[in-house]
N, CA and C atoms of all chains as a GROMACS GRO file, in nm:
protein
  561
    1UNK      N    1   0.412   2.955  -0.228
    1UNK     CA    2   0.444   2.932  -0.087
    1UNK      C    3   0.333   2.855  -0.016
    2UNK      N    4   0.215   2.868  -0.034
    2UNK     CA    5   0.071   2.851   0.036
    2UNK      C    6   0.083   2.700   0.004
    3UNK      N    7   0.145   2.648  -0.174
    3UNK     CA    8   0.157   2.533  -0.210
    3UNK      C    9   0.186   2.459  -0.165
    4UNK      N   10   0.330   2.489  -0.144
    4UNK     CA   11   0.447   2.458  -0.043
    4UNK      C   12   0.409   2.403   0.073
    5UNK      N   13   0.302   2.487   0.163
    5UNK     CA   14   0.290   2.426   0.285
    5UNK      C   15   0.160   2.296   0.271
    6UNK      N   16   0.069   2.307   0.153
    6UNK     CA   17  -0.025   2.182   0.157
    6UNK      C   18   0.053   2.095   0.098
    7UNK      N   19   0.172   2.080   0.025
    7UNK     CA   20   0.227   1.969   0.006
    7UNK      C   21   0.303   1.869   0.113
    8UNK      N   22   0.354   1.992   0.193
    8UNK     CA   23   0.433   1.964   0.307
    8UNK      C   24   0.338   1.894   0.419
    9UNK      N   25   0.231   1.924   0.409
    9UNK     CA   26   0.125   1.866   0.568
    9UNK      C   27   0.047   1.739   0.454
   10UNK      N   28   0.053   1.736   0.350
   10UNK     CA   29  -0.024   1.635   0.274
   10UNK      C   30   0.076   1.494   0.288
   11UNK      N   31   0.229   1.507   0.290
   11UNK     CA   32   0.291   1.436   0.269
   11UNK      C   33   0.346   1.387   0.386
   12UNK      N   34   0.363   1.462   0.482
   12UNK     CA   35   0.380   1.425   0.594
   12UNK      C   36   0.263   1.359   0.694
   13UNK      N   37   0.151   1.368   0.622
   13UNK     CA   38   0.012   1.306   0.691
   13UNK      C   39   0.051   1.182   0.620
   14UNK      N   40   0.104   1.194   0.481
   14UNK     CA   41   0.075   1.062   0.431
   14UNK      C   42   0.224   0.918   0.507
   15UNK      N   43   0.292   1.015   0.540
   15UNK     CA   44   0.417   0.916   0.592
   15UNK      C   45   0.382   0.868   0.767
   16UNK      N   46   0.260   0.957   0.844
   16UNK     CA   47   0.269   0.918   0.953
   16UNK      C   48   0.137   0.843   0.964
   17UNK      N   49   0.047   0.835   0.812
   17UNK     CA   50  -0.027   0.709   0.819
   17UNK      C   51   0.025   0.563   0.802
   18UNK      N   52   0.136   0.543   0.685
   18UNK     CA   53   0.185   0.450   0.664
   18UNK      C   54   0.250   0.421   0.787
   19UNK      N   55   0.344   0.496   0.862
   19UNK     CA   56   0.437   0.412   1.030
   19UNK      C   57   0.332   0.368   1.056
   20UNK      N   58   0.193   0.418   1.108
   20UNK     CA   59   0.093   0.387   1.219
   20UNK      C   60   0.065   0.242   1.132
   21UNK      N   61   0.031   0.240   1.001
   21UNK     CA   62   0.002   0.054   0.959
   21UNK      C   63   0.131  -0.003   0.927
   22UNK      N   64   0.243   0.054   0.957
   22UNK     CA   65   0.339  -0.012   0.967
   22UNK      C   66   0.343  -0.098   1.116
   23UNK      N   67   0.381   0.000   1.191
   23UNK     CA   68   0.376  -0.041   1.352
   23UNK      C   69   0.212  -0.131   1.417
   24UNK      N   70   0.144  -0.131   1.350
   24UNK     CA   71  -0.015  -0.203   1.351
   24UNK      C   72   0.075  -0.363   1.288
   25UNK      N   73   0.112  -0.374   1.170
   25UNK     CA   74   0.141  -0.463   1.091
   25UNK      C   75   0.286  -0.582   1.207
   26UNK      N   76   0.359  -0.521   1.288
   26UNK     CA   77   0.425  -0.553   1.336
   26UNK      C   78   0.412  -0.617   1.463
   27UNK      N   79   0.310  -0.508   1.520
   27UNK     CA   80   0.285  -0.505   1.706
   27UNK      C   81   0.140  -0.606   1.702
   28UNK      N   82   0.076  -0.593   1.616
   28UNK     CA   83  -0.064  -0.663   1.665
   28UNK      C   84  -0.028  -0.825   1.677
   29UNK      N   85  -0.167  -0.885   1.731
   29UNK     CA   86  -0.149  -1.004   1.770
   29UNK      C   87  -0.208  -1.161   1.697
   30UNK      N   88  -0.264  -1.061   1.573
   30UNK     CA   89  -0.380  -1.171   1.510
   30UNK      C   90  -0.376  -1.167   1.352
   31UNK      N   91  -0.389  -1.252   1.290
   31UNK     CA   92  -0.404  -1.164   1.131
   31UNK      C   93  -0.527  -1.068   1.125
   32UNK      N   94  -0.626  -1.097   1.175
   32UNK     CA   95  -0.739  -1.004   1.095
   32UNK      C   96  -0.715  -0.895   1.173
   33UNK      N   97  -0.625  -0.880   1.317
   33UNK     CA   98  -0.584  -0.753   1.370
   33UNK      C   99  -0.461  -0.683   1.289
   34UNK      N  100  -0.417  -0.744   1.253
   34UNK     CA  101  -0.329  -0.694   1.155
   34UNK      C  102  -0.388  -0.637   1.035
   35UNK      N  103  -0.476  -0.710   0.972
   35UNK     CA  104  -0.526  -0.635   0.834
   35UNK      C  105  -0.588  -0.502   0.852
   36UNK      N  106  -0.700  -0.512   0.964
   36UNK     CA  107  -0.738  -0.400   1.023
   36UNK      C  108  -0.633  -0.275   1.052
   37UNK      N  109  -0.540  -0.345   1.102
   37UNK     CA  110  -0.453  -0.200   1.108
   37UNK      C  111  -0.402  -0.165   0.973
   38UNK      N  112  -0.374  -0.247   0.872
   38UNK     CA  113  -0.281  -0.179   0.786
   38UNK      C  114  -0.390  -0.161   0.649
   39UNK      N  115  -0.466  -0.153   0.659
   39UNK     CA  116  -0.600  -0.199   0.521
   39UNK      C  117  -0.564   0.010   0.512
   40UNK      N  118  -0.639   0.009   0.618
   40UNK     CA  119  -0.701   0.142   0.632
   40UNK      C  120  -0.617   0.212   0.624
   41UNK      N  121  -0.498   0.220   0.735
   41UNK     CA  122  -0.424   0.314   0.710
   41UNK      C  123  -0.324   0.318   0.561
   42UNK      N  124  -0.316   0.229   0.525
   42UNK     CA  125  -0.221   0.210   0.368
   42UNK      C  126  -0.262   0.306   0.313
   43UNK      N  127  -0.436   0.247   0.248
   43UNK     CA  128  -0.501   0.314   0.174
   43UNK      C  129  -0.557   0.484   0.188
   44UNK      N  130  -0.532   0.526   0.301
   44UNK     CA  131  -0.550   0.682   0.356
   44UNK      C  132  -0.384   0.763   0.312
   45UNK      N  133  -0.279   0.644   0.374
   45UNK     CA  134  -0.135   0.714   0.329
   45UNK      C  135  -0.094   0.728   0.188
   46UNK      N  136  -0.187   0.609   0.102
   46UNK     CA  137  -0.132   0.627  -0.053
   46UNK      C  138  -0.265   0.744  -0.121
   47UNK      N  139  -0.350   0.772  -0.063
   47UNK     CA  140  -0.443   0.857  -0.114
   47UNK      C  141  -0.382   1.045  -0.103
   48UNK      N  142  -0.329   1.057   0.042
   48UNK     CA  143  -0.233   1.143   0.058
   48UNK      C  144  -0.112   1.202  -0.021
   49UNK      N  145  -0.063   1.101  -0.034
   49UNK     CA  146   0.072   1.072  -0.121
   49UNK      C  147   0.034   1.109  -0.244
   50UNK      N  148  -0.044   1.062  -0.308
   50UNK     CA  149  -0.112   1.095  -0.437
   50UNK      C  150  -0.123   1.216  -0.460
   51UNK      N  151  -0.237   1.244  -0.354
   51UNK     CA  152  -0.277   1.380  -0.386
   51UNK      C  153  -0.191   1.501  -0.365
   52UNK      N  154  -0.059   1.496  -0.297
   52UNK     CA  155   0.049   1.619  -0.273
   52UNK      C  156   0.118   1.594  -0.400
   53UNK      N  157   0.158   1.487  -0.489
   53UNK     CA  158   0.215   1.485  -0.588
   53UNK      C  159   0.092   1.558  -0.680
   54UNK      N  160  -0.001   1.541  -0.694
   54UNK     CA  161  -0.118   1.617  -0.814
   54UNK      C  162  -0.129   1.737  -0.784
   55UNK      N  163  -0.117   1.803  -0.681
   55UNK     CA  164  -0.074   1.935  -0.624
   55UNK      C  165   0.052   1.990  -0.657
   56UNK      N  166   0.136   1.913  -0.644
   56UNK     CA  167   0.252   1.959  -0.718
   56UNK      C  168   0.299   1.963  -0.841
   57UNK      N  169   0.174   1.882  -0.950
   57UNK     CA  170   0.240   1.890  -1.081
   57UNK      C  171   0.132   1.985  -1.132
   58UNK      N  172  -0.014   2.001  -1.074
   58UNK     CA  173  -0.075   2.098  -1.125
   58UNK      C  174  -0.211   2.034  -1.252
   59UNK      N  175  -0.250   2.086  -1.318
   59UNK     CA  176  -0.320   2.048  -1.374
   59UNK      C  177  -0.277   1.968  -1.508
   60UNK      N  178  -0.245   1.845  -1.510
   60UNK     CA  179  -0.186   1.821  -1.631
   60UNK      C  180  -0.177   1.659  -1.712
   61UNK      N  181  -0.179   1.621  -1.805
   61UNK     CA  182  -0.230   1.493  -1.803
   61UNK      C  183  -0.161   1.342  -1.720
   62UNK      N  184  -0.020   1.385  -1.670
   62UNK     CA  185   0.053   1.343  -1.549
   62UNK      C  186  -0.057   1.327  -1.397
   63UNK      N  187  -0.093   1.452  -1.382
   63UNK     CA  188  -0.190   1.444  -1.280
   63UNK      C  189  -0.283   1.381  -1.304
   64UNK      N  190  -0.395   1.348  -1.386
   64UNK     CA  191  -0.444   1.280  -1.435
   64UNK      C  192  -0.434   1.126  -1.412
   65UNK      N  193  -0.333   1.058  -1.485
   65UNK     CA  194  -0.289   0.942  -1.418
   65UNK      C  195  -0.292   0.905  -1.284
   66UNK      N  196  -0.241   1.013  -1.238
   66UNK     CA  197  -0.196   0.986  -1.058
   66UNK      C  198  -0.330   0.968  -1.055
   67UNK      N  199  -0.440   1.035  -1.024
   67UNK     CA  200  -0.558   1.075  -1.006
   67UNK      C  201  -0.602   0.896  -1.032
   68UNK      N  202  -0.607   0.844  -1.156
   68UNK     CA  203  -0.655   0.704  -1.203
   68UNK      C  204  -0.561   0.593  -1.095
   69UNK      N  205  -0.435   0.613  -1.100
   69UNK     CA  206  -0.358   0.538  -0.949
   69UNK      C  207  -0.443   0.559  -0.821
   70UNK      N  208  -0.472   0.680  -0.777
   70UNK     CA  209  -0.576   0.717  -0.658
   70UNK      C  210  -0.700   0.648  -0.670
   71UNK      N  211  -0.739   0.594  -0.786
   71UNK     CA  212  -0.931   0.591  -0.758
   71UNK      C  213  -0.867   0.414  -0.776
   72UNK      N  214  -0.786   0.344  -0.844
   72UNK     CA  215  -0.743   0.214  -0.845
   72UNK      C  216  -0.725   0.182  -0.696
   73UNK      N  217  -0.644   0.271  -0.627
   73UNK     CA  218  -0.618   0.194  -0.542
   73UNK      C  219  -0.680   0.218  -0.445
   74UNK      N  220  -0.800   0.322  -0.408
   74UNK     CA  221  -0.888   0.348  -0.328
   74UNK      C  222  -1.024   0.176  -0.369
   75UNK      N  223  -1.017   0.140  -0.470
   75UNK     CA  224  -1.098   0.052  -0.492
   75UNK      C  225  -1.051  -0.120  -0.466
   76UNK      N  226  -0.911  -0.122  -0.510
   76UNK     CA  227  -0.935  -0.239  -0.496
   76UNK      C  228  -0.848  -0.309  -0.393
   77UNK      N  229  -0.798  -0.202  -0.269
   77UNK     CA  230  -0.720  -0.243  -0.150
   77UNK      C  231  -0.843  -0.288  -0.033
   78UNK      N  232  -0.936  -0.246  -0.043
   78UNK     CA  233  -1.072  -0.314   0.070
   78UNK      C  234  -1.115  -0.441  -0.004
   79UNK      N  235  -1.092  -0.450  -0.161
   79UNK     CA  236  -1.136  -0.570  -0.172
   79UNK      C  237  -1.035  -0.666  -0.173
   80UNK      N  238  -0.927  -0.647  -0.187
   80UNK     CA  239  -0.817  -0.734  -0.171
   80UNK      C  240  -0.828  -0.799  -0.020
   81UNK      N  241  -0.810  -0.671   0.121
   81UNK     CA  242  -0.819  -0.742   0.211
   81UNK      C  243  -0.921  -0.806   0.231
   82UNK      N  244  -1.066  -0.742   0.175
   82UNK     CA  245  -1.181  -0.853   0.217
   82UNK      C  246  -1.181  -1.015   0.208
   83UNK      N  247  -1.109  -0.996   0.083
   83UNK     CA  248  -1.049  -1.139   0.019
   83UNK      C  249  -0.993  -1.232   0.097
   84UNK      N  250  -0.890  -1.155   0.120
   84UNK     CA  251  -0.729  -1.220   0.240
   84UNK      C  252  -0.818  -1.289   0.350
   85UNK      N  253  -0.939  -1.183   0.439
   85UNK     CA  254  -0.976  -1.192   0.580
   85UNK      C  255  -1.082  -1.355   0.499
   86UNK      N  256  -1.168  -1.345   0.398
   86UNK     CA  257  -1.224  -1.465   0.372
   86UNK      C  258  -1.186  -1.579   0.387
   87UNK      N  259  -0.998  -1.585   0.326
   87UNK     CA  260  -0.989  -1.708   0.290
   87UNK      C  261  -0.904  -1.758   0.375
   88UNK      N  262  -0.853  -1.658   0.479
   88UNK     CA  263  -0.777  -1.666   0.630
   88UNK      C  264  -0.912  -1.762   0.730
   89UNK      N  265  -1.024  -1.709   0.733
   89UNK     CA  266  -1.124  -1.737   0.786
   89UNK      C  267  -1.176  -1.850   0.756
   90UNK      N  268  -1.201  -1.903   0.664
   90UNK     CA  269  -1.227  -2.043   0.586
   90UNK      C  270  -1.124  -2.143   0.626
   91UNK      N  271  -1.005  -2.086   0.614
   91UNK     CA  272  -0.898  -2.180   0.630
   91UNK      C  273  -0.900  -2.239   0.822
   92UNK      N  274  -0.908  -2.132   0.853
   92UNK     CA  275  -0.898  -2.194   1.022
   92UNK      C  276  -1.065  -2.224   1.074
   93UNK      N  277  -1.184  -2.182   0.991
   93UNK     CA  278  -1.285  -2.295   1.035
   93UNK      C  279  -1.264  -2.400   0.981
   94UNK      N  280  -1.207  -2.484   0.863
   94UNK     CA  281  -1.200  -2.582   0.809
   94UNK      C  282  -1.100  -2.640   0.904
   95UNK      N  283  -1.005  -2.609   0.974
   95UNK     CA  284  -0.868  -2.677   1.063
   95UNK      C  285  -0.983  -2.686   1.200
   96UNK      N  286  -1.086  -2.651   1.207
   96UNK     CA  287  -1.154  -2.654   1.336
   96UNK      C  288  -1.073  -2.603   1.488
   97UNK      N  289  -1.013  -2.454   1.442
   97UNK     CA  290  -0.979  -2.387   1.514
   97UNK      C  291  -1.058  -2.283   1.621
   98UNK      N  292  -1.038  -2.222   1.707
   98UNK     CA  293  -1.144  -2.120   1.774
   98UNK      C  294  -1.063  -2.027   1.740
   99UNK      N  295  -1.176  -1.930   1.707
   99UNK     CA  296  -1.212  -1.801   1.652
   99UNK      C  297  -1.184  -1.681   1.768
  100UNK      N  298   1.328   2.263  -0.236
  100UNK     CA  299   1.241   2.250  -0.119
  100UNK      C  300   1.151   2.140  -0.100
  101UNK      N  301   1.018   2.119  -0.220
  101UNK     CA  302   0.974   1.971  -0.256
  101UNK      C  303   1.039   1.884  -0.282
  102UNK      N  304   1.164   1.888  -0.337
  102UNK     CA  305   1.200   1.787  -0.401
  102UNK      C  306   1.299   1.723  -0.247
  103UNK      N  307   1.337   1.825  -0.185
  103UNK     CA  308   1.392   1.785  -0.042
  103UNK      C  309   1.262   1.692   0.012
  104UNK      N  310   1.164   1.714   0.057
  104UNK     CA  311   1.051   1.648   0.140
  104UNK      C  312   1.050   1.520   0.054
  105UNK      N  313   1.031   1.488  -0.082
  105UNK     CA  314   1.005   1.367  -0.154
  105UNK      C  315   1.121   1.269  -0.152
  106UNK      N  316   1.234   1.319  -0.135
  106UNK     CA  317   1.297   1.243  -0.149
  106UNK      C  318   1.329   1.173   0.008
  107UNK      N  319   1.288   1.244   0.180
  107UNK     CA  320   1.339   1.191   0.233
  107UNK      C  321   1.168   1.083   0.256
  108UNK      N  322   1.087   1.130   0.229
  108UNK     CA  323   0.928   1.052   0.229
  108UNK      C  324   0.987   0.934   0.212
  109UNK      N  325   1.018   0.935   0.036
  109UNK     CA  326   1.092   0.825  -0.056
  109UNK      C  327   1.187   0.734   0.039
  110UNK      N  328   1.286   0.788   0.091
  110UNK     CA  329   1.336   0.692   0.203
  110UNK      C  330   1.301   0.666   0.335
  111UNK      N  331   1.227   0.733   0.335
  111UNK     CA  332   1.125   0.663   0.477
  111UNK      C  333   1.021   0.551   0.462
  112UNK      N  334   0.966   0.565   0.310
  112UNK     CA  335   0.867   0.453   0.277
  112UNK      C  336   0.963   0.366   0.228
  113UNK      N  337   1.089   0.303   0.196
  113UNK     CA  338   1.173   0.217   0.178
  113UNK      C  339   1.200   0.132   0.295
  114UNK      N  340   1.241   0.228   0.430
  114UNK     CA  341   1.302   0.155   0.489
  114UNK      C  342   1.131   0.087   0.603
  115UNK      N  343   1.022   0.155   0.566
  115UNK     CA  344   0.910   0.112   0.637
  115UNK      C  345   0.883  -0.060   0.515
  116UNK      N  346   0.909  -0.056   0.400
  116UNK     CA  347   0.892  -0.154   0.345
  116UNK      C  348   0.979  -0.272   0.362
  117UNK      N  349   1.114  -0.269   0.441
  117UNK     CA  350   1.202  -0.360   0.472
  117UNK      C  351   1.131  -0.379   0.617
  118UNK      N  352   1.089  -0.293   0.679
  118UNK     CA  353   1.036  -0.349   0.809
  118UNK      C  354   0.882  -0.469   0.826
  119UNK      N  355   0.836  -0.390   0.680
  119UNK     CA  356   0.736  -0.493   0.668
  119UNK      C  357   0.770  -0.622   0.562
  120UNK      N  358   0.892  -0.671   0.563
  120UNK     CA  359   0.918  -0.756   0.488
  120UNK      C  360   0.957  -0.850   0.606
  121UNK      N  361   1.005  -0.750   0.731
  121UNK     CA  362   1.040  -0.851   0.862
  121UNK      C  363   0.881  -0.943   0.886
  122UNK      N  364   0.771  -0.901   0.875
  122UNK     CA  365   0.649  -0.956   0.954
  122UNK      C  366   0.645  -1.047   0.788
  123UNK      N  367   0.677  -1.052   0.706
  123UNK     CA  368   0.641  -1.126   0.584
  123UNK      C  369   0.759  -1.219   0.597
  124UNK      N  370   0.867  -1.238   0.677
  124UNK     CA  371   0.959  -1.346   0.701
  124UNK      C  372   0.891  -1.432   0.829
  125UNK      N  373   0.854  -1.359   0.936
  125UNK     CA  374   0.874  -1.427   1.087
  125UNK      C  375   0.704  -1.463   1.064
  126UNK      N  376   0.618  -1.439   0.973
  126UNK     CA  377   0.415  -1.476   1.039
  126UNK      C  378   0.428  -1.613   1.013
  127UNK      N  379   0.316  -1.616   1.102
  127UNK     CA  380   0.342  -1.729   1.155
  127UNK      C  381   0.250  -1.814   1.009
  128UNK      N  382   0.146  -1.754   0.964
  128UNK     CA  383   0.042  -1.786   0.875
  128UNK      C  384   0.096  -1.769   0.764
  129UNK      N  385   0.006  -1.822   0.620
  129UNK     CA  386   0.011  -1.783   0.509
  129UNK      C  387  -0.008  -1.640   0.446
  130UNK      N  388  -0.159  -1.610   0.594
  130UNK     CA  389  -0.241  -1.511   0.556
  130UNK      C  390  -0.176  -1.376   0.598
  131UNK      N  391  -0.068  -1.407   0.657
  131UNK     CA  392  -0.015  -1.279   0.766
  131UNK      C  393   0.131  -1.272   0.636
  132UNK      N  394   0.181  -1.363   0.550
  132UNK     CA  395   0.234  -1.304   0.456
  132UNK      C  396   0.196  -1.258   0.331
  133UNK      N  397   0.036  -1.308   0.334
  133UNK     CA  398  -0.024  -1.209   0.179
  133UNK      C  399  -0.039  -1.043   0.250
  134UNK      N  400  -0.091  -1.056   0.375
  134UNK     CA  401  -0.142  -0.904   0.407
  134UNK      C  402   0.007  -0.812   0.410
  135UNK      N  403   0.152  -0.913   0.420
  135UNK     CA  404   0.252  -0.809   0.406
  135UNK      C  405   0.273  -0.772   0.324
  136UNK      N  406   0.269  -0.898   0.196
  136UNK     CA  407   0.295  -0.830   0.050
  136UNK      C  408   0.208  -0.744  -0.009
  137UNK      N  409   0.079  -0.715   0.012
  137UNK     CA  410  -0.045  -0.623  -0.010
  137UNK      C  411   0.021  -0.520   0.043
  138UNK      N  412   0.063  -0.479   0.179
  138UNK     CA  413   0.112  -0.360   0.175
  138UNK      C  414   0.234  -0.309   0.111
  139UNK      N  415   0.357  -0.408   0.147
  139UNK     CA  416   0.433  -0.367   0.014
  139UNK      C  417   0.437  -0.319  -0.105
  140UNK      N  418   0.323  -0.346  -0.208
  140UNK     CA  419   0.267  -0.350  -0.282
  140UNK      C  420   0.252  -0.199  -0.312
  141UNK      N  421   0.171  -0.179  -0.217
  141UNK     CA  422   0.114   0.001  -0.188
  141UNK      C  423   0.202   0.050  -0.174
  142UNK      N  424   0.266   0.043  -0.070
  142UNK     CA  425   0.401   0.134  -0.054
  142UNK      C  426   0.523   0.152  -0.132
  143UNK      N  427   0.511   0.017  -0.246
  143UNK     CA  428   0.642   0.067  -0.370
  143UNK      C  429   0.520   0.147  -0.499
  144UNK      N  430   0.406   0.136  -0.504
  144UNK     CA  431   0.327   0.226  -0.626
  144UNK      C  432   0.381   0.360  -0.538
  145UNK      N  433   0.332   0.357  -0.412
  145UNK     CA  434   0.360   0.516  -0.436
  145UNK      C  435   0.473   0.559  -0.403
  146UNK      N  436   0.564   0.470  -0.363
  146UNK     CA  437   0.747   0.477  -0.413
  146UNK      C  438   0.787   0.536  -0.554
  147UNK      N  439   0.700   0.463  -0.650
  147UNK     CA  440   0.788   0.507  -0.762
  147UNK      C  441   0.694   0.623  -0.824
  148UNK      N  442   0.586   0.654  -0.750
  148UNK     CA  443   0.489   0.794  -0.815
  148UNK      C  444   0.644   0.888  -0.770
  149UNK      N  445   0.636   0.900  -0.613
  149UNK     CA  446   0.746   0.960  -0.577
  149UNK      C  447   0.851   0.946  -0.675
  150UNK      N  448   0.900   0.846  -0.676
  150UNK     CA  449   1.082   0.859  -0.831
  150UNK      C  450   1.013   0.919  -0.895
  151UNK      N  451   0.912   0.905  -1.001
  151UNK     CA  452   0.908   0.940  -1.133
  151UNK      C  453   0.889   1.103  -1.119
  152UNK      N  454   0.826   1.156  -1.000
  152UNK     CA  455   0.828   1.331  -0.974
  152UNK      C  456   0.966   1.363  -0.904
  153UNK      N  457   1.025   1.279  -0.816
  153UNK     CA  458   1.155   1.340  -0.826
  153UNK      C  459   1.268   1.361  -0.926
  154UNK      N  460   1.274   1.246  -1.025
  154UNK     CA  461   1.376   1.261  -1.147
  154UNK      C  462   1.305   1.300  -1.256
  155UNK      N  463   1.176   1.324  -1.300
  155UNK     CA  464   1.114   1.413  -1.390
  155UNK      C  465   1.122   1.306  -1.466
  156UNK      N  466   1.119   1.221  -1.456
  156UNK     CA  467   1.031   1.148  -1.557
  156UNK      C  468   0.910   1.106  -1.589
  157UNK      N  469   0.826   1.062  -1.648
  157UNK     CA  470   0.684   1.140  -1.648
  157UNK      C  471   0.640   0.980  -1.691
  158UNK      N  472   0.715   0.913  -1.736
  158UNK     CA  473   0.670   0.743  -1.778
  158UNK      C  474   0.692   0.656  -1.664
  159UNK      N  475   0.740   0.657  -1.593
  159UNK     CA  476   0.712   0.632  -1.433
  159UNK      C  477   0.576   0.581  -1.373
  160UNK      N  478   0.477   0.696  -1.408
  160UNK     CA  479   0.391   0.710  -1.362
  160UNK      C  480   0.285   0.615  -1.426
  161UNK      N  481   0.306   0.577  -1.521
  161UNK     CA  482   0.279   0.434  -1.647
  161UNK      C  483   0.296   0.336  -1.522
  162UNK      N  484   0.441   0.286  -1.495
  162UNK     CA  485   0.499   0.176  -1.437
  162UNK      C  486   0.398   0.149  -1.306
  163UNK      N  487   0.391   0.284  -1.246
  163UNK     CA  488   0.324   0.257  -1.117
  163UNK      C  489   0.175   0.210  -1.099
  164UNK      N  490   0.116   0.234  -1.206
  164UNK     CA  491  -0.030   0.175  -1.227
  164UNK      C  492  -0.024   0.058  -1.267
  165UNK      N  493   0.055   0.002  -1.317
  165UNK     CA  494   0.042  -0.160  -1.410
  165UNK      C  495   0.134  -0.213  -1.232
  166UNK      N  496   0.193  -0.169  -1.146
  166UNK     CA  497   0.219  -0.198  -1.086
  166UNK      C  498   0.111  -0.240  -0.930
  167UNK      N  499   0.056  -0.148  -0.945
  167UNK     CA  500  -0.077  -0.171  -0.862
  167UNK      C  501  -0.156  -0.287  -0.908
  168UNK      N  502  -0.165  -0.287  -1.055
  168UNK     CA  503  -0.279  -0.383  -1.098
  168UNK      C  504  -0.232  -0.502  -1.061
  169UNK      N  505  -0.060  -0.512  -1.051
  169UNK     CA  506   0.000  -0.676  -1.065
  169UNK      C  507  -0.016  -0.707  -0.911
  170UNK      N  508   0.000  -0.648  -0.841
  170UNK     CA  509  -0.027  -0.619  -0.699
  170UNK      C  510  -0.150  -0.716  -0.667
  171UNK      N  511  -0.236  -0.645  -0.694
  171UNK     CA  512  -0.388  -0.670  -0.673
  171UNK      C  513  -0.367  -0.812  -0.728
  172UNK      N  514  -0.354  -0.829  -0.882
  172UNK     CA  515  -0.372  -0.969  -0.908
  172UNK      C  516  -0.325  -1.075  -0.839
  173UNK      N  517  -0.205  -1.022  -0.812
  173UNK     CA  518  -0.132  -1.166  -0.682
  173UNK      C  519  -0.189  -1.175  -0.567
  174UNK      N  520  -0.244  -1.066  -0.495
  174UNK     CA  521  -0.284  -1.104  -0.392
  174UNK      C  522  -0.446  -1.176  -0.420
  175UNK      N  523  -0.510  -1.119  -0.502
  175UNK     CA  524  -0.633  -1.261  -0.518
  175UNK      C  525  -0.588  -1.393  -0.541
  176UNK      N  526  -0.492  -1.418  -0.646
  176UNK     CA  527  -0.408  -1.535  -0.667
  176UNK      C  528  -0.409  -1.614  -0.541
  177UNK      N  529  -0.300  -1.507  -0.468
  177UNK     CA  530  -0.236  -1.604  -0.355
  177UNK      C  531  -0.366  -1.656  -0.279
  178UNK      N  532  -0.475  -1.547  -0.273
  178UNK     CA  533  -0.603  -1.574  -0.129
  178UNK      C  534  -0.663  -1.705  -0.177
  179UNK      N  535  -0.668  -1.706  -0.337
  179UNK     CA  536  -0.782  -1.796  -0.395
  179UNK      C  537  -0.719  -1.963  -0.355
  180UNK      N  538  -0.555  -1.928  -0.379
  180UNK     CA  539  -0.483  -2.062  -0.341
  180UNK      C  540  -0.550  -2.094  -0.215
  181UNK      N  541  -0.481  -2.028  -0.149
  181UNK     CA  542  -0.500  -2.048   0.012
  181UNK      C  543  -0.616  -2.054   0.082
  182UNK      N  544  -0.732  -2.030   0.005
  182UNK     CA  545  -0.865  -2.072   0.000
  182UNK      C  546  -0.921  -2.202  -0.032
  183UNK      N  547  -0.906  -2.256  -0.122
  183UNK     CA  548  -0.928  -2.349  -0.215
  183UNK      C  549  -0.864  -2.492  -0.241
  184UNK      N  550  -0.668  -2.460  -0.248
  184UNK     CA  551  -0.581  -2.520  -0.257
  184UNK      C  552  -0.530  -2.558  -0.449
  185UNK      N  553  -0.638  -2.488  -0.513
  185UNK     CA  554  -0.614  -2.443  -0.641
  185UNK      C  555  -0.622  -2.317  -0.686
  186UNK      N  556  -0.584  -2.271  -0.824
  186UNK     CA  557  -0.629  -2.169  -0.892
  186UNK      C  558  -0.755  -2.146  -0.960
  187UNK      N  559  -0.820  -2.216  -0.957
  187UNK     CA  560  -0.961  -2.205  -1.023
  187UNK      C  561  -1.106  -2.313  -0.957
   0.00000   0.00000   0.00000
C-alpha cells in the first residue's frame, strides 16, 4: 500500500513536470527560452518516471536497466541542449543578428 | 491499480508529444525544431519504459535505451549541421 502511494506521487510529479516543459516549449518567446524551459524539466520528468517504474518492479535485473536509461539520460540531455543553444548561437552571430 | 495510473500517464505523455510536434511544425527556426525533437525523444523512451511495464514485457526495456542513444545521436547530427553546414 505505502508502495502504491510513492508510485502514485512519483508519477504524477513526473507527468506535471513534463506539461510545465510542455507548456514552456509552446508559450515562450525565444529558442534559448524555450530550451530553458524544457531541458530541465524533461530531464526531472523522465528521472521520475524512471524511478516509480524501478519501484514498481523491485529489485531486479529489469530495474537495473531502467536505472542505466536514468543515468543515460540524466547525462546526455544537458549536453545535447548545450549543443542545440551553441549552434543556435553561432548561427545568429554569424547572420549578424541582436542577441 | 498501477497499471490504471501507467496507462493513463502513458496517454497523457502521447498526447503532450503531439502537442510538441505542433511547436516542431509552426518554429520559426531550425533550432526551435531540434529542441522539439529532443524532447520528443524523452518523452517516447519513457513512453515505451511505461509499455514494456504495462504489457509485461521485459525486452522493451532493451528498445528504450538504444532509443535514447538514437535520440541523442540525431540531435548532435542535426546541431553539428546547423552549426557548420556539414557533418564533419
Amino acid at each position: 500500500m505505502a508502495k502504491d502511494i510513492v508510485i502514485l506521487v512519483l508519477i504524477l510529479g513526473s507527468g506535471f513536470f513534463f506539461m510545465v516543459g510542455t507548456v514552456g516549449l509552446i508559450r515562450l518567446p525565444d529558442v534559448f527560452s524555450r530550451m530553458h524551459a524544457t531541458t530541465k524539466s524533461d530531464t526531472l520528468g523522465a528521472g521520475l518516471a524512471l524511478i516509480a517504474l524501478m519501484v514498481y518492479r523491485g529489485f531486479d535485473p529489469v530495474s537495473l536497466k531502467l536505472f542505466l536509461i536514468l543515468i543515460f539520460i540524466y547525462a546526455t540531455n544537458p549536453v545535447s541542449a548545450h549543443i542545440i543553444a551553441k549552434a543556435a548561437y553561432d548561427k545568429e552571430k554569424r547572420a549578424g543578428g541582436e542577441l | 491499480m498501477s497499471y490504471v495510473i501507467f496507462t493513463g500517464v502513458a496517454i497523457f505523455l502521447s498526447l503532450l508529444a503531439f502537442v510538441c510536434l505542433y511547436r516542431a511544425y509552426i518554429g520559426p527556426t531550425a533550432a526551435d525544431r531540434v529542441v522539439s525533437i529532443n524532447v520528443i525523444t524523452t518523452k517516447v523512451t519513457v513512453l515505451i519504459a511505461l509499455i514494456a511495464t504495462i504489457t509485461g514485457q521485459d525486452a522493451f526495456i532493451d528498445v528504450a535505451l538504444i532509443y535514447a542513444m538514437m535520440g541523442f545521436i540525431a540531435t548532435i547530427a542535426v546541431s553539428k549541421y546547423i552549426e557548420k553546414g556539414k557533418l564533419y
